[in-house]
N, C-alpha and C positions, 0 to 999 in steps of 0.2 A: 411747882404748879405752873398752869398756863398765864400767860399774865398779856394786857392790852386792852382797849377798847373797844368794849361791845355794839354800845352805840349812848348816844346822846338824848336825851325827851326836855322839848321846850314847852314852852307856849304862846298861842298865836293868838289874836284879835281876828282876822278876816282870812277866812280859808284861802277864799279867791288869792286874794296877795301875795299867801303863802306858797299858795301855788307855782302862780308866773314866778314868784320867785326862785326855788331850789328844784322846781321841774324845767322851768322856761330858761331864768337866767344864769343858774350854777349846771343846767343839763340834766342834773341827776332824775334818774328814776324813780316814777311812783311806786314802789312795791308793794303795800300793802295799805288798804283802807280799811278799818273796824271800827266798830262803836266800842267806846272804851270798857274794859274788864270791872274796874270800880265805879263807873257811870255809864251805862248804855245811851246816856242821854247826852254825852259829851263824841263828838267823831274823833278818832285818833289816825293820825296818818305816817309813814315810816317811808322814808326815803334811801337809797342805798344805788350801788352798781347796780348790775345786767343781772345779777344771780342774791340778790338780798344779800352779800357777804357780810357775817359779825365783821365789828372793823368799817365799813362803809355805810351805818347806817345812823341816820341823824332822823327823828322823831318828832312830831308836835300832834300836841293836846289841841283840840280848837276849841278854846271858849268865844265863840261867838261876838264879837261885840261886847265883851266883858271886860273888868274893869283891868286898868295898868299894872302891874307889882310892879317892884322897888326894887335894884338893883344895890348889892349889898353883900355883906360880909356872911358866912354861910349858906351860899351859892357857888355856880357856873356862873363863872361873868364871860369867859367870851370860849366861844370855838373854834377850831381852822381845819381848814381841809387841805391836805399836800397836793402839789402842781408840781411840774417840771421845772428849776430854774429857769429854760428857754420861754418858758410862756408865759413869764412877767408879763411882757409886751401886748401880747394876744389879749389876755385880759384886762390890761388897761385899756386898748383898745375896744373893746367887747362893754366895757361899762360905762365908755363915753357914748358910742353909741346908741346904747339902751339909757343914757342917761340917768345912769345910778352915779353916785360921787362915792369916787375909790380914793383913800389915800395911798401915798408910799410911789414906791417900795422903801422899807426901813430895815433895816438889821435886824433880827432876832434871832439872838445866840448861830447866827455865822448864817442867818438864811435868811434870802431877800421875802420881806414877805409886804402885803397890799391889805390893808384894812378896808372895812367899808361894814355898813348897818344893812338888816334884813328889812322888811316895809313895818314889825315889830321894833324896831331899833336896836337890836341883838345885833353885839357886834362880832363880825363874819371876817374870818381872817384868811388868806391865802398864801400858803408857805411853799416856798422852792425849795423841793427837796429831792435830791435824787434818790432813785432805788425806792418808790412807793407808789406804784404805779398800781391801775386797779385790779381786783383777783379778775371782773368779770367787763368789759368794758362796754359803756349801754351806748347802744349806736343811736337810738331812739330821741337821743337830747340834744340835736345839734349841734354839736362841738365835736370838732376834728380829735381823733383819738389820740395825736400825740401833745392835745392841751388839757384833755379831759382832767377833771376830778381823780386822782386816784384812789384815796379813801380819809379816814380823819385822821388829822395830823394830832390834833390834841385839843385839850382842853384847860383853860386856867380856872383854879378854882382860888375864891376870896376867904379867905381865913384868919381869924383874930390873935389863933395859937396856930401859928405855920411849924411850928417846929412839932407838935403835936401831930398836926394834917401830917406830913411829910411822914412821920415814925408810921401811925396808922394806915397810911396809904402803902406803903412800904412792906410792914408786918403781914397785913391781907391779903392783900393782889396785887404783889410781884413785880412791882415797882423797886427802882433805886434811884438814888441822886446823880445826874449826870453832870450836873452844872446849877451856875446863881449868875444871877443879870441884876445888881441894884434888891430892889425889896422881890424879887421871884426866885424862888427855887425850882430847877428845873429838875423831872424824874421823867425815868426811861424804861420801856417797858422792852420784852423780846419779844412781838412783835413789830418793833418798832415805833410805834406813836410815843408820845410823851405826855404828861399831864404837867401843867404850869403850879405852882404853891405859891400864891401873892400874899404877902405879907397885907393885910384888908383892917390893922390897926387904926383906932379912930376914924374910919367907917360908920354909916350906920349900917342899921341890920338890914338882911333881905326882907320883903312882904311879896308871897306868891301873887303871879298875876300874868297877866298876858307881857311879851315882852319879857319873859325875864326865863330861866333854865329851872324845870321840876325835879332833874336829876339827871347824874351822870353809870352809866352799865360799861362795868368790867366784869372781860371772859371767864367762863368758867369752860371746862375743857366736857364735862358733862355733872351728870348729879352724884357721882360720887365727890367729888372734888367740891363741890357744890356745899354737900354735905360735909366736908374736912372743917370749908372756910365757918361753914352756920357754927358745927361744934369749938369752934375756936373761940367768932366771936362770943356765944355766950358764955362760954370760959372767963373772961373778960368782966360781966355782969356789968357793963357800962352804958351799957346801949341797948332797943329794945330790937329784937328784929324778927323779921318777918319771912316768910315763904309763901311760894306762889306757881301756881300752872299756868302760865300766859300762854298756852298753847304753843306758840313758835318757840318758845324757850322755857325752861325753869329758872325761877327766878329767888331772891334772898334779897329783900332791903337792910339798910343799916344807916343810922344817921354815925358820920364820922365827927371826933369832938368838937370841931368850927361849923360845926350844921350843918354841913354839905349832907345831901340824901345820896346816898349808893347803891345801885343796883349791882349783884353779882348774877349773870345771865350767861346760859349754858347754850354752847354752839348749834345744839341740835334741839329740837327734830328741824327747825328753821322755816323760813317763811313760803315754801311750797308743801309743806305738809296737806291744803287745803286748798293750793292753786298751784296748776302747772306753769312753769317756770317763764315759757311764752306768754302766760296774759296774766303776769303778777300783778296786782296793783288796780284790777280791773271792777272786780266786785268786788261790794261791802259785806264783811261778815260778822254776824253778831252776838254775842257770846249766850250762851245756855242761860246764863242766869240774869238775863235784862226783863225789864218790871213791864215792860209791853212786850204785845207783838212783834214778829220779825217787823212787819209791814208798816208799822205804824213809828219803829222807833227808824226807818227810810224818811218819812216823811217828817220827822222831828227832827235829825240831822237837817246842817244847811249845806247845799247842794254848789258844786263850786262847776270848773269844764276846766281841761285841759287844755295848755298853751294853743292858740288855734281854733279854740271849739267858743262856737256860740254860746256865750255867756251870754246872763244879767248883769247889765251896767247899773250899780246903786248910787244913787244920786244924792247930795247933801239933803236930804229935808226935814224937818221939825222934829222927828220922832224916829226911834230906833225902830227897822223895820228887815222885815224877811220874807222872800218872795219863794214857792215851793212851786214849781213845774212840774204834771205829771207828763205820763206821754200821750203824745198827739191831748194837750190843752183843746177845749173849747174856749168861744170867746167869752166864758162868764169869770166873774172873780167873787171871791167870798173874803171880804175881811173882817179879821177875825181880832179880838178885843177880850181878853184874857182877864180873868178875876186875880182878888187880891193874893201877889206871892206867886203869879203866872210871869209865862215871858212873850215875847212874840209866839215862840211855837208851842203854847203852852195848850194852843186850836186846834192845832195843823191836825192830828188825829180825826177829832170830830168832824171838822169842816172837810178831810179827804172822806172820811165814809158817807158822809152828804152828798156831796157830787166829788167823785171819784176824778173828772175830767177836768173840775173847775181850777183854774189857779187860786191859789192861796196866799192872801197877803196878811201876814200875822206882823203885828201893831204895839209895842212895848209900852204903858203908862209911862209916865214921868215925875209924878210925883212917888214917892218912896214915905215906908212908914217902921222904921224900927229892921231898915234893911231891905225889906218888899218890897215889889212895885205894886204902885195904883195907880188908878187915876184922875186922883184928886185927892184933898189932905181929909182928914176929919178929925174932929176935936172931941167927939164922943166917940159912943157907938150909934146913932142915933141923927149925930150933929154935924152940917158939913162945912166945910170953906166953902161958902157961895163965890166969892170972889172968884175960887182957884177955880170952881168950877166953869167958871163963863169963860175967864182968861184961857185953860186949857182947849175949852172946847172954840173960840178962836183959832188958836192954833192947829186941831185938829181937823178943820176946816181948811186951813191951807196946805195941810199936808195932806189931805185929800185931793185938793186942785192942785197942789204941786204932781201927787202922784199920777194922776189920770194923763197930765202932760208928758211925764218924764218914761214913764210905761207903755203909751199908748192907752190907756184903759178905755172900754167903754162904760161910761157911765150908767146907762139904759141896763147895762147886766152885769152888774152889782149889787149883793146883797151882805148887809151889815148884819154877823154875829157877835154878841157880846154874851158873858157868862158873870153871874153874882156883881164884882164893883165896874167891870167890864159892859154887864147889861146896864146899870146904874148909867154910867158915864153915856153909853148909847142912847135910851131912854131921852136925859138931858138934851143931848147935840141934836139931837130929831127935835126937839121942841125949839131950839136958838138956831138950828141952821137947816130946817126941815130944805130947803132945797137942795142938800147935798147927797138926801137920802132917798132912794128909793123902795128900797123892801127893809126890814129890818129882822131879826129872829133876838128876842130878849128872855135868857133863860135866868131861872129866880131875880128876877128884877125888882126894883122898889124907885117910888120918885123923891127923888134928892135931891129937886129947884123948891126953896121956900117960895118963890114968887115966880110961878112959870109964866112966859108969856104967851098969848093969846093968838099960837101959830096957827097957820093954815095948813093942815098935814092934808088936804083932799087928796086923792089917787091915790095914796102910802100905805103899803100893805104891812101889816105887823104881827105878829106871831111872839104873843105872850106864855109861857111854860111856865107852872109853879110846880112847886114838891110838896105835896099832903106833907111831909114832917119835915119841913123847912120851918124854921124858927122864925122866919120872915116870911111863910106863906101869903099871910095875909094882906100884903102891901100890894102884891101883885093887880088883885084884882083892882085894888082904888088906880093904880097906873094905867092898866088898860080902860078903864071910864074916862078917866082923862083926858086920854088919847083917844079915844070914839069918839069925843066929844067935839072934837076940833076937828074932826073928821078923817082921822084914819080908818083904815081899814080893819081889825083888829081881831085876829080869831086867840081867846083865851083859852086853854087847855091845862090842864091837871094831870100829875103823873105820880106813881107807886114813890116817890124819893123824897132826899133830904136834900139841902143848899147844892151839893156837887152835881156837876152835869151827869147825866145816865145815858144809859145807849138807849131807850126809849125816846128820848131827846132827839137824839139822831135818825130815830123812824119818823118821829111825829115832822121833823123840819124838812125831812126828805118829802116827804108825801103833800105839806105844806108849798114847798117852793113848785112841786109837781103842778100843783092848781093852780099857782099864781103863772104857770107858763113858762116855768125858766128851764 
């Protein structure tokens, strides 16, 4: 059988980072952007040479802003990509002056190689090796071609039973044992890469997360062989496994006995199937079976630029946050305030078919309830932390004036959307910090200040939505009195729904913000 590395899938926290990193600082090329096959709601990005070659292609999932995994025994713990011995130098030099911190060069198994972490903390290795030069070479990444990247050198995987890994690794995909360094076994494949066996004893376990590897893919030469390896492994009965149409490949997972995940992934049809070879990497494509729209899961991805290109600079402030650009922006912005079990982009839909031009600033809660985000705690169904609520909406008050600073925003064309615990917490912050607010759109809302205080909302336009068979209809209406009362502006409206926002919603706010002039 064929045997080597197909390519690598990690995962990232901050696309941006990702980017400068292994497009800007390792050269390599973007080849392919998709929303991912198991989550259209997750972006998935694949990195490679000039021609997507299996072999040069290193992968990440971006969870957004998502929580860290744990690096650990039943994992990839680290990668490397082969380099020319000559170009030790080059890239020591190349990461002092991008001020990334490289170690080494150190010995590994007779090959100088240069450590150093991704902006993930993934640690990135770089091995002198001759005779691994790249199939396709991308002139496109700044790097003179005789230091470029060649493709991947290998990968170590952490294992509790290495002698286990090592046999299974072995038996499937055409691996052998070349060598041992202390507690690693080294295997060799014919196309040359290697995969490392650490002995990962008294470890702890891995925990998925950003920063840490989802899985590692060896070749399969097509789906016949594809199918040899499926009917072996469930020969076996040990392991559960799977298959899969990823469109640029056919695909076979398997967890190996130390928990490593494997991909067995087939050379063809490959990553120009559905873009020519000159603008690989360019558009996003999005698989048949995602739960939105093309258009809408564009605007729920987070949106990164290419080493060079005008990006958004995100700034430390209070609250996890996500800025959506469409093209040629006007100067209004909608931020959007996501109900319980929402996330920053959990808007971005509704708020682009509202104004299609406006930017979007979608707003992450911070309180959590059983894993969820909200925006404040509750002790009932009914019963709220007033505390948390004030102290929050504090805070969201300066990340309000942090943002208008750090963005340029104009405050004047601004309008606040909130949905169910989203509208709730909106609601609030208008009554404690009614200066911050100018328009507001409060969809199934309810008031959840025991003791509101006696703001001055004059000129504040507000736009109250209920659902005829919202289980909370009726709170709506005692909110908006409240709010007349103090002298908002307040148009209440009723719609065919239940608690979840409806595209009705989306006409009535449309047509709404129309007359208030925006």
């Amino acid at each position: 059988m064929s045997s080597g590395i197909h390519h690598i899938t990690l995962i990232t926290r901050k696309v941006q980072a990702n980017v400068d990193f292994y497009a800007g600082f390792l050269g390599l090329r973007l080849v392919k952007r998709t929303a991912g096959f198991e989550d259209a709601m997750q972006l998935h990005l694949f990195y490679g040479d000039a021609k997507a070659s299996p072999g040069s292609l290193v992968t990440f999932l971006v969870w957004e802003d998502g929580a860290p995994g744990r690096l650990g025994h039943g994992q990839v713990g680290e990668i490397s990509f082969a380099i020319d011995p000559a170009s030790i130098g080059y890239w020591l030099t190349r990461a002092l002056s991008k001020g990334i911190r490289m170690e080494g060069p150190v010995d590994e198994f007779g090959e100088p190689t240069l450590r150093l972490k991704d902006p993930d903390g993934v640690i990135v290795k770089l091995c002198g090796v001759n005779g691994m030069r790249p199939a396709a070479f991308w002139a496109g990444g700044g790097i003179p071609e005789e230091h470029a990247i060649g493709r991947i050198r290998g990968a170590t995987l952490f294992t509790e039973v290495p002698e286990i890994t090592e046999g299974f690794v072995a038996d499937h995909f055409g691996y052998r044992t070349i060598g041992t360094a202390g507690t690693i076994r080294r295997m060799g494949s014919d196309s040359g890469d290697v995969v490392d066996i650490r002995d990962a004893s008294g470890f702890w376990s891995s925990a998925p997360g950003t920063g840490t590897a989802d899985h590692i893919a060896f070749r399969a030469r097509d789906r016949d062989e594809l199918q040899k390896v499926h009917a072996g492994l469930n020969a076996l009965n040990s392991s559960v496994t799977s298959a899969h149409d990823r469109r640029y490949f056919y695909s076979l997972y398997v967890r190996e006995p130390g928990g490593v995940l494997i991909e067995l992934a087939t050379d063809a049809p490959g990553m120009s199937v559905d873009e020519p070879e000159a603008s690989l990497g360019t558009e996003l494509f999005v698989p048949d079976n995602a739960q939105l729209p093309v258009d809408d899961v564009k605007v729920v991805l987070p949106q990164f630029a290419m080493p060079g290109e005008e990006r958004v600079i995100y700034r430390d402030l209070p609250f996890v946050h996500r800025f959506f650009m469409p093209e040629n922006p006007d100067d209004h912005t909608l931020v959007l305030l996501h109900g319980s079990g929402g996330s920053e982009a959990s808007l971005m839909p509704l708020g682009h078919h509202v104004m299609p031009k406006s930017r979007l600033l979608g707003i992450r809660g911070r309180s959590t309830e059983e894993g969820i985000a909200r925006w404040f705690r509750r002790y009932e169904n009914m019963t709220f932390d007033q505390q948390d609520i004030r102290s929050e909406a504090d805070a969201f008050a300066a990340f309000i004036e942090g943002a208008i600073t750090a963005y340029h925003l104009d405050a004047e064309r601004m309008t606040m959307i909130g949905q169910s615990n989203g509208a709730n917490f909106l609601a609030a912050f208008l009554l404690l910090h009614p200066q911050a607010v100018r328009r507001a759109v409060l969809l199934r809302p309810m008031q959840v200040l025991e003791d509101p205080p006696r703001a001055d909302l004059s000129g504040i336009g507000v736009l109250v939505v209920a659902g005829r068979d919202d289980p909370f209809s009726a709170e709506a209406p005692k909110l908006a009195s409240l709010l007349s009362a103090m002298g908002a502006i307040v148009e209440l409206r009723e719609i065919a729904a239940g608690h979840e926002a409806a595209a009705a919603d989306e006409v009535i706010a449309r047509e709404w913000l129309a007359a208030q002039g925006v």
